[in-house]
Backbone as numpy.savetxt, mean C-alpha at the origin, in Angstrom:
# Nx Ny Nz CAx CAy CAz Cx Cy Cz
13.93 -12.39 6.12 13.52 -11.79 4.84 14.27 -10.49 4.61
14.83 -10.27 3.39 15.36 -9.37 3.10 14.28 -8.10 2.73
13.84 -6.89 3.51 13.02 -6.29 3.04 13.62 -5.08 1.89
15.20 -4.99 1.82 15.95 -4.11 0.68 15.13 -4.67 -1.01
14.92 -6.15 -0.71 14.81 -6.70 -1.78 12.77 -6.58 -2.28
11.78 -6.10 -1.88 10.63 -6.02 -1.67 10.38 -5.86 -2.83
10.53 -4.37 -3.33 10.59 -3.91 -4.15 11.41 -4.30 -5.97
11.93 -5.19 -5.48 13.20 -5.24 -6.46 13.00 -6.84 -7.51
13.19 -6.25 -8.35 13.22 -7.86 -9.20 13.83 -8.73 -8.93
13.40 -10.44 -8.63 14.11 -11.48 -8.63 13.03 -12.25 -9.34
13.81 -13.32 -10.25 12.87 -14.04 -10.86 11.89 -14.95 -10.12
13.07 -15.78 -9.05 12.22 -16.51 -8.30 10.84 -16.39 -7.47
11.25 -14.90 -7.32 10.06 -14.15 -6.36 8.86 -13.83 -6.47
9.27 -13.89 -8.06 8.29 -13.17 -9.08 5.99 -13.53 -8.68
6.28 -14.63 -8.67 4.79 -15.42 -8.14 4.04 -15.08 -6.92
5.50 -14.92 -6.36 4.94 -14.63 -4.67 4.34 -12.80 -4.39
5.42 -12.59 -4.83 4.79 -10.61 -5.33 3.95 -10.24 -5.81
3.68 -10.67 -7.19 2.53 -11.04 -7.77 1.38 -11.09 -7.02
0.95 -12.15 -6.37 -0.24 -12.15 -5.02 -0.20 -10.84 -4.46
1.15 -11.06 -3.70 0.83 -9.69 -2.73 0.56 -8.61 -3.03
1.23 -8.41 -4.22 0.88 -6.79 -4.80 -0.17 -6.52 -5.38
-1.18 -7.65 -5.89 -2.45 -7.74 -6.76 -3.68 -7.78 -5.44
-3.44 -8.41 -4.24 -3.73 -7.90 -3.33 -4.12 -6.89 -2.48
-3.18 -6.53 -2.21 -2.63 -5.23 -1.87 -3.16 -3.77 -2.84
-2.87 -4.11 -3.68 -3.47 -2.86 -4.60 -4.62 -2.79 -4.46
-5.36 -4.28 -4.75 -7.07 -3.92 -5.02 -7.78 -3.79 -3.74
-7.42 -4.09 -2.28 -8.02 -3.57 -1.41 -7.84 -1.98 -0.74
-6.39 -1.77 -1.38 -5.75 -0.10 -1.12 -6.82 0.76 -1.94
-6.83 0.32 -3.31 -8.03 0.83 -3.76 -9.70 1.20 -3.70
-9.84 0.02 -2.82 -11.23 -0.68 -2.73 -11.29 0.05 -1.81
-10.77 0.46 -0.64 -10.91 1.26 0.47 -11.03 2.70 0.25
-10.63 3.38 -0.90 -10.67 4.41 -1.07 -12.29 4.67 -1.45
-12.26 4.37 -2.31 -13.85 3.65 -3.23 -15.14 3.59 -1.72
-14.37 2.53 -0.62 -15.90 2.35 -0.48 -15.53 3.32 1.07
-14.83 4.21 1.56 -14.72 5.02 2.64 -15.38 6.24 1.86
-15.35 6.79 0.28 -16.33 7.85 -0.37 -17.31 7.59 -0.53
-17.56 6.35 -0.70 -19.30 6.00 -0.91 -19.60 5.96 -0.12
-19.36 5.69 1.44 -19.96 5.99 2.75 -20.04 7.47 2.73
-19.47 8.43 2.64 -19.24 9.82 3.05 -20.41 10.45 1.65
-21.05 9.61 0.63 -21.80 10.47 -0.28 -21.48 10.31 -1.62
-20.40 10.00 -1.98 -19.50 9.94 -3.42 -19.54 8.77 -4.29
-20.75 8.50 -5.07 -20.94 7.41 -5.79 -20.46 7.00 -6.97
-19.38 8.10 -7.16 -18.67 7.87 -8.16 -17.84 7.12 -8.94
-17.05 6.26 -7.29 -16.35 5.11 -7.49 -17.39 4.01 -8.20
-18.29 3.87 -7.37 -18.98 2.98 -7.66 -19.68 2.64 -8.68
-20.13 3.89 -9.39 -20.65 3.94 -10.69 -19.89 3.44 -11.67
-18.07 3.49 -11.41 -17.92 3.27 -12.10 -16.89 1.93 -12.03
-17.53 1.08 -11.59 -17.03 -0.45 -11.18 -15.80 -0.69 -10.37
-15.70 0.35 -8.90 -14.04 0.40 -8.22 -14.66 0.00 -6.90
-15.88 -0.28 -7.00 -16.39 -0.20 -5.00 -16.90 -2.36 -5.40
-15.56 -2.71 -5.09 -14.88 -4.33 -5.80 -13.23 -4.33 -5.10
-13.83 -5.69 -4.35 -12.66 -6.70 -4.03 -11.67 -6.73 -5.15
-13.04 -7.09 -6.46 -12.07 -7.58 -7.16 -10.98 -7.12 -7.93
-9.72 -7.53 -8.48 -8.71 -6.78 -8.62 -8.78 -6.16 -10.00
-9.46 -6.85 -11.08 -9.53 -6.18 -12.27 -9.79 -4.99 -12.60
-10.75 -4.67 -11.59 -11.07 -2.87 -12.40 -9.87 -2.34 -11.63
-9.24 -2.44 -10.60 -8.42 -1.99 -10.23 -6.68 -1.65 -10.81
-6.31 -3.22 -10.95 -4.97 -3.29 -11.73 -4.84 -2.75 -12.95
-3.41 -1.82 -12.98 -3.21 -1.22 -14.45 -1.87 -2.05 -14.29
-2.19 -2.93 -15.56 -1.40 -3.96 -15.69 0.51 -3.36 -16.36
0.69 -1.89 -16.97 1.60 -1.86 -16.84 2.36 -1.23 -15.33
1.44 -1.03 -14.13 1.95 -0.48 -13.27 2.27 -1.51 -12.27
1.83 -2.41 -12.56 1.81 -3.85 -12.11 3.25 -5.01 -12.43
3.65 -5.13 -13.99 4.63 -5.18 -14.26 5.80 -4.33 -14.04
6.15 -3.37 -13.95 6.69 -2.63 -13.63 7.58 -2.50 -12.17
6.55 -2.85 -10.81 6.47 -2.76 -9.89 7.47 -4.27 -9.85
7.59 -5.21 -10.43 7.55 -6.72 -10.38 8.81 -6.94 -10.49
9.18 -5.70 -11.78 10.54 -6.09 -12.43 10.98 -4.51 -11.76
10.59 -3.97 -11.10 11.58 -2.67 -10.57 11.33 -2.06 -9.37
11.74 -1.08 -9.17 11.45 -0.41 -7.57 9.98 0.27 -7.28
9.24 0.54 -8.60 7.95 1.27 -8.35 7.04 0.85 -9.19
5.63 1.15 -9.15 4.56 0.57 -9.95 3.61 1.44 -9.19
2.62 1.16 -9.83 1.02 2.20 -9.52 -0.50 1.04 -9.48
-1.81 1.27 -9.04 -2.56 0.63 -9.61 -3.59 1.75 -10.23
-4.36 1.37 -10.28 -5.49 2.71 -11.02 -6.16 3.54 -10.23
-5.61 4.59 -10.12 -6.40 5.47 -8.91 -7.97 5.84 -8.93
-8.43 5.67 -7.90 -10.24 6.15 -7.68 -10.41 7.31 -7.53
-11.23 7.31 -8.66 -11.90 8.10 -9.10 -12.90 9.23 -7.54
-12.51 10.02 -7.08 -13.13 10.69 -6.04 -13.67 12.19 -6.20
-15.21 12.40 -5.86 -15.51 13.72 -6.10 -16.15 14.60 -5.03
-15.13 15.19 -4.15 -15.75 15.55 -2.85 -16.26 16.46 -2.40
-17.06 17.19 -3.73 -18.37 17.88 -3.94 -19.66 17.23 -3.38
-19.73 15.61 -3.52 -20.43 15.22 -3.42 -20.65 14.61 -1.73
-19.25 14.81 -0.69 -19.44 14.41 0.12 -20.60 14.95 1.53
-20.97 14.34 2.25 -21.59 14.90 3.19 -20.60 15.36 4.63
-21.16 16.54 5.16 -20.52 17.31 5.99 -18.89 18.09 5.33
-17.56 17.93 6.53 -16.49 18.59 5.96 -15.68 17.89 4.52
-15.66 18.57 3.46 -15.08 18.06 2.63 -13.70 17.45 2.05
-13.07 18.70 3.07 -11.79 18.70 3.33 -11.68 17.71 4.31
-12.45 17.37 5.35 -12.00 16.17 6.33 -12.42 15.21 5.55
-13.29 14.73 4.97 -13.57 13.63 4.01 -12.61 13.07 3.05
-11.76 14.00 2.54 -10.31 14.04 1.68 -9.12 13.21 2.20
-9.60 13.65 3.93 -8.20 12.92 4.31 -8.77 11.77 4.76
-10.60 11.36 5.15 -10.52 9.99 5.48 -9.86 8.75 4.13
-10.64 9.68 2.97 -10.55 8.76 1.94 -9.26 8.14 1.43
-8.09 9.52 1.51 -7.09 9.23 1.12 -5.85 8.18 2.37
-6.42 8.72 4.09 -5.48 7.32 4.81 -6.42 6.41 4.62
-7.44 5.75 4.13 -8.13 4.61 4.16 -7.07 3.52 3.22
-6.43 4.22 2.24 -5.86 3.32 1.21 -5.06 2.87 2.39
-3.66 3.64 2.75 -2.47 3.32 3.78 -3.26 2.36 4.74
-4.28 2.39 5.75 -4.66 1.97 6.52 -4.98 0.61 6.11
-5.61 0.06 4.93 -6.11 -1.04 4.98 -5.12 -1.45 4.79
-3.95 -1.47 3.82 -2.71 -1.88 3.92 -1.95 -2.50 5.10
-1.79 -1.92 6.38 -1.63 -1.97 7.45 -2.26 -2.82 8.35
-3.60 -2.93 8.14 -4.13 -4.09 8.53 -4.08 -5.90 7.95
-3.74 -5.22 6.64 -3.32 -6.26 5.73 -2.40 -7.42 6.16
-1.83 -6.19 6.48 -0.05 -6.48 6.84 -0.13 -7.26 8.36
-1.12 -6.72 9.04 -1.26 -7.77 10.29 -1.72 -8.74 10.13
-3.07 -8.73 9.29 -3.45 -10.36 8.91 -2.50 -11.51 8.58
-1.82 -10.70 8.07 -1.20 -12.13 7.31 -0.11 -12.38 8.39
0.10 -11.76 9.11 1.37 -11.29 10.37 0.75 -12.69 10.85
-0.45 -12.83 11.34 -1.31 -13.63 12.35 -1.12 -14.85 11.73
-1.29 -14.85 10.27 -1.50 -16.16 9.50 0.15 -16.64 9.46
1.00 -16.11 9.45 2.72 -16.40 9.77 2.57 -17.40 10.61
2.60 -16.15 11.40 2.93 -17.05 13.07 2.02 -17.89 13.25
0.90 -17.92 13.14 0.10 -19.41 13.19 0.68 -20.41 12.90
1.04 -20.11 11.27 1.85 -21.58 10.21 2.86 -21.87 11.08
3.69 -20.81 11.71 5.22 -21.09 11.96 4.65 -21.92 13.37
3.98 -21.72 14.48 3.99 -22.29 15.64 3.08 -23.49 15.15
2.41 -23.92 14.32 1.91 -25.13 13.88 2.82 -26.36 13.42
3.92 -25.79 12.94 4.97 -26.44 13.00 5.29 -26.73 10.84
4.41 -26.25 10.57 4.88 -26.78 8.87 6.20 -25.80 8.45
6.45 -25.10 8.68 7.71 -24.58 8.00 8.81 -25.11 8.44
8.81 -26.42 9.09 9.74 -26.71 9.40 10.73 -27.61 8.04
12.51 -27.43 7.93 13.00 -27.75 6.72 13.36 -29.58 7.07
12.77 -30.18 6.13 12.67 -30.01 4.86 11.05 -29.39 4.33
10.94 -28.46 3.44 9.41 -27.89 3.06 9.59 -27.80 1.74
7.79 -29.23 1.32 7.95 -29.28 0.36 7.59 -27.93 -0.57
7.08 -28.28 -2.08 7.04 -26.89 -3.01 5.83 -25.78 -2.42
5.14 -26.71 -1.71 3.52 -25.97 -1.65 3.73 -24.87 -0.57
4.23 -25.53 0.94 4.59 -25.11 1.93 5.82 -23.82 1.91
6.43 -24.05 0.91 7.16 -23.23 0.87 6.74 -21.62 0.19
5.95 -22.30 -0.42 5.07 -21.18 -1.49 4.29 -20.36 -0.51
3.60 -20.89 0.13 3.16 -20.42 1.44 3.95 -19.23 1.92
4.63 -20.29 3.10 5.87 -19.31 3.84 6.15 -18.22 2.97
6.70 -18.02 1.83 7.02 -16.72 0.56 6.09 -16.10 0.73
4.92 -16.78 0.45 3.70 -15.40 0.08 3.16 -14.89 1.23
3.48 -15.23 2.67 2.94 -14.68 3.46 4.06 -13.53 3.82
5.17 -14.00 3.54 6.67 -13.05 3.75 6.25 -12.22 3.12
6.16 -11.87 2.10 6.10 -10.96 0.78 4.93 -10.25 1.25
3.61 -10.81 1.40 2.52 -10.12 1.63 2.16 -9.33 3.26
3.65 -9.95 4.25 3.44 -8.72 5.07 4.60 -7.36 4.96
5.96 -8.05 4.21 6.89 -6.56 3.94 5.95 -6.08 3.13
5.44 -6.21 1.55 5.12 -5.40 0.53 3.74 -4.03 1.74
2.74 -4.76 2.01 1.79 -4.25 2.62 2.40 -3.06 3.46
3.45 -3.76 4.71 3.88 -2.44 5.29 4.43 -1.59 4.52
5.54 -2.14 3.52 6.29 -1.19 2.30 4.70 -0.33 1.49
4.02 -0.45 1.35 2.94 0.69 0.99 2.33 1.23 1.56
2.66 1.07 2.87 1.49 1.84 4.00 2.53 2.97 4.42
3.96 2.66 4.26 5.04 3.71 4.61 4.95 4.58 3.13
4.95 4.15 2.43 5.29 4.77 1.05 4.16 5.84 0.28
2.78 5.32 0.79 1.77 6.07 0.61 1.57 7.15 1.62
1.98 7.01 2.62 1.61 8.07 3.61 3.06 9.03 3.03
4.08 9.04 2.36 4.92 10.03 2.06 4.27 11.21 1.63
4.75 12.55 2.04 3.58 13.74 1.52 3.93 14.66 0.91
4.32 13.50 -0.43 4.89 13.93 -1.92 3.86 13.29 -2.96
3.08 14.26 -3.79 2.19 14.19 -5.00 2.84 12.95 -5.69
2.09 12.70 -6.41 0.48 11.77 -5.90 0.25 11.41 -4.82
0.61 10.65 -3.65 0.84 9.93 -2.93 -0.57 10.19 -1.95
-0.95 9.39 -1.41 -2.03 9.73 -0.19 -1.50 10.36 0.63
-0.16 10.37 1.64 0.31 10.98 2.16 0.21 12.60 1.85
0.32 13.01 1.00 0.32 14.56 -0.05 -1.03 15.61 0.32
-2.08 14.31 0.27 -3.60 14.78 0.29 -3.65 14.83 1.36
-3.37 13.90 2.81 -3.77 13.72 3.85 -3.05 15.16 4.71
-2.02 15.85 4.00 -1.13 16.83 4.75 -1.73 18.08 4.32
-2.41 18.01 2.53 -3.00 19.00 2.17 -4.37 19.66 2.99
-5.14 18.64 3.66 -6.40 18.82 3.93 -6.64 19.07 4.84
-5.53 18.38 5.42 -5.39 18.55 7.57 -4.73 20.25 7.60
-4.06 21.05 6.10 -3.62 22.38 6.90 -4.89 23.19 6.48
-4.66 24.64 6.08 -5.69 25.41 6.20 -5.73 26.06 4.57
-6.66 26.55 4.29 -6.59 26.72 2.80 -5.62 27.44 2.14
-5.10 28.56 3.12 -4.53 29.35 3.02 -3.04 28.60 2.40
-2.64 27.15 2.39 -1.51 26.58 2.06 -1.95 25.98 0.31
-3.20 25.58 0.09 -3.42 25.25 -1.19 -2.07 25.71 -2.43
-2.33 27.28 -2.35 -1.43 27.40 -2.96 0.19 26.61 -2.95
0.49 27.04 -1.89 1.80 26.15 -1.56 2.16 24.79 -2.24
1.26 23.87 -1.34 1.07 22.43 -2.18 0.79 22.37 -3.23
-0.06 23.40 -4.10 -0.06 22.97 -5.86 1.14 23.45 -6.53
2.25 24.12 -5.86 3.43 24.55 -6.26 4.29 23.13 -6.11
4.10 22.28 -5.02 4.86 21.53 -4.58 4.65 20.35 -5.50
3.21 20.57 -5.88 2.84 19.17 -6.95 3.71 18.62 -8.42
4.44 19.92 -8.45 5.22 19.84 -10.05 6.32 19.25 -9.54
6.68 19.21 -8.30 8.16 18.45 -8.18 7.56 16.90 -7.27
6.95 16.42 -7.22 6.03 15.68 -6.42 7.02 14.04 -7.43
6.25 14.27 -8.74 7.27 12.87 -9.36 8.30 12.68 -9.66
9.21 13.98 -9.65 10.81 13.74 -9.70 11.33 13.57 -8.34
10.71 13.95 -6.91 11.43 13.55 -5.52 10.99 12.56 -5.51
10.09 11.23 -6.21 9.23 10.15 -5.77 11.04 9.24 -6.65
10.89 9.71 -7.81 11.82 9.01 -9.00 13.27 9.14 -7.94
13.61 10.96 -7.34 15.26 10.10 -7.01 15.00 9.79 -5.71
13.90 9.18 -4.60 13.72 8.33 -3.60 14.12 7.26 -3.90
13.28 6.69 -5.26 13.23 5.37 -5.63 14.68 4.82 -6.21
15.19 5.47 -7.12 16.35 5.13 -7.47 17.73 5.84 -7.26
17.94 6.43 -6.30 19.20 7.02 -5.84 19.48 6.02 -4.56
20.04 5.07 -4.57 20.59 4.44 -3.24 20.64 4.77 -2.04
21.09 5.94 -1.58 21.78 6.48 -0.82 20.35 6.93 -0.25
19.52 7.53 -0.87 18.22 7.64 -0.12 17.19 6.92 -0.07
17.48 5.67 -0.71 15.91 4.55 -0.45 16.25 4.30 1.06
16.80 4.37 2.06 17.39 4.00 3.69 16.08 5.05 4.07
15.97 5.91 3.64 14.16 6.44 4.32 13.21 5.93 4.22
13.27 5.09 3.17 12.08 4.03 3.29 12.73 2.54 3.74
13.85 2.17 3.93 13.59 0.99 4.18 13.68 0.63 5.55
14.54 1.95 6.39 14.27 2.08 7.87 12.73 2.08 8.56
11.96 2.70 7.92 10.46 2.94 8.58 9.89 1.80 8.05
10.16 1.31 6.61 9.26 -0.07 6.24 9.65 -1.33 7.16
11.20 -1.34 7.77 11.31 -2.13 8.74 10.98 -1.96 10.57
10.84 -0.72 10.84 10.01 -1.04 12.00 9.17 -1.01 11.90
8.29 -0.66 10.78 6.46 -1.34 10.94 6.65 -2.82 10.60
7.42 -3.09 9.94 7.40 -4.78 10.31 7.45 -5.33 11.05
8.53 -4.68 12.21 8.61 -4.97 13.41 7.56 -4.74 14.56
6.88 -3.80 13.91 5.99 -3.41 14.80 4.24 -4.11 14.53
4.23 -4.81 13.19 3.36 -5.32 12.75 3.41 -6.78 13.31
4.59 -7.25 13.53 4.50 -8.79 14.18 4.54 -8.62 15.71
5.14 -8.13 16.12 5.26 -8.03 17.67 3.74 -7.76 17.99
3.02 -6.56 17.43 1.60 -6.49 18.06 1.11 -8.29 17.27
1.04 -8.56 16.30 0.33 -9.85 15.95 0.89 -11.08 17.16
1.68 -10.79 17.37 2.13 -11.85 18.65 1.44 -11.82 19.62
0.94 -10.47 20.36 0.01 -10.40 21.22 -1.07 -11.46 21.19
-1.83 -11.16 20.24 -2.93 -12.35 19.33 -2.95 -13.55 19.50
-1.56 -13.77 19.65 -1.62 -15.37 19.54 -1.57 -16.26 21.00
């Protein structure tokens, strides 16, 4: 699998991404949602995000977007950590690696469900339309997963990564980081589309791949 290509439009691919990323989003989300409603914060929930399901989640142009180009968004949760119990600031950063994390686990599940198919013997060629559809969407749904578990932990605004670096220092940096927040979507924009530097993400998105099947091998 080409993981340069994850991110990137191909028509053929289009179905298989689709899953993964509709996936992928609504449990990245869903985790945020229901790691605050454990900690006190009913906010998500009030307002229909503490859900599997992907609808309240998907913002359908961040979705398209993502399909036909290098980046996309889903609808961020809603979090108010006034309302949490105990440290607030540590609550900040469970909520915000919960997104990356479930991702990551994601990314092993389906790692497991691979190698199952593959040592069961159906991917073997010739594979008809169904089987093949398969094999794709499990490809897709373990690069994309690791590709957001690397990409979210970056600790550049918006990003979970951003929050998780903000909360873990000491207040005394607040300032700092809300300075850093105004340049937060133009270093995200020339990551994404300057060539020469997407190799920071596609080096780390490929050894968690590597590192996502090799541990799933254990498993088996």
């Amino acid at each position: 699998m080409d993981f340069g290509n994850i991110f990137h439009f191909e028509w053929e691919t289009v179905p298989f991404r689709l899953i993964a990323f509709v996936i992928a989003f609504s449990l990245h989300e869903w985790a945020h949602a229901f790691v605050a409603w454990r900690l006190g914060d009913n906010t998500a929930k009030q307002e229909g995000r503490l859900t599997i399901n992907p609808i309240p989640h998907i913002d359908p142009f961040g979705l398209i977007l993502i399909l036909f180009g290098p980046f996309g968004w889903a609808k961020p949760v809603p979090v108010n950590p006034s309302r949490f119990r105990g440290n607030r600031r540590l609550g900040m950063v469970y909520v915000s690696a919960a997104g990356p994390l479930i991702n990551l686990v994601l990314a092993f599940l389906f790692a497991i469900a691979y190698i199952y198919s593959y040592r069961s013997g159906i991917f073997v060629e010739p594979m008809d339309k169904y089987t093949l559809a398969l094999k794709y969407t499990l490809e897709f749904s373990i690069g994309i997963n690791c590709g957001l578990f690397v990409f979210n932990l970056l600790p550049i605004n918006p990003l979970d990564g951003n929050k998780i670096l903000r909360y873990l220092t000491p207040r005394s940096m607040d300032g700092f980081f809300h300075k850093l927040d105004l340049y937060g979507p133009w270093l995200l924009l020339l990551l994404v589309f300057i060539p020469g530097l997407s190799i920071f993400l596609l080096l780390p998105i490929k050894w968690v791949v590597d590192g996502v099947m090799q541990t799933a091998l254990l498993f088996m």
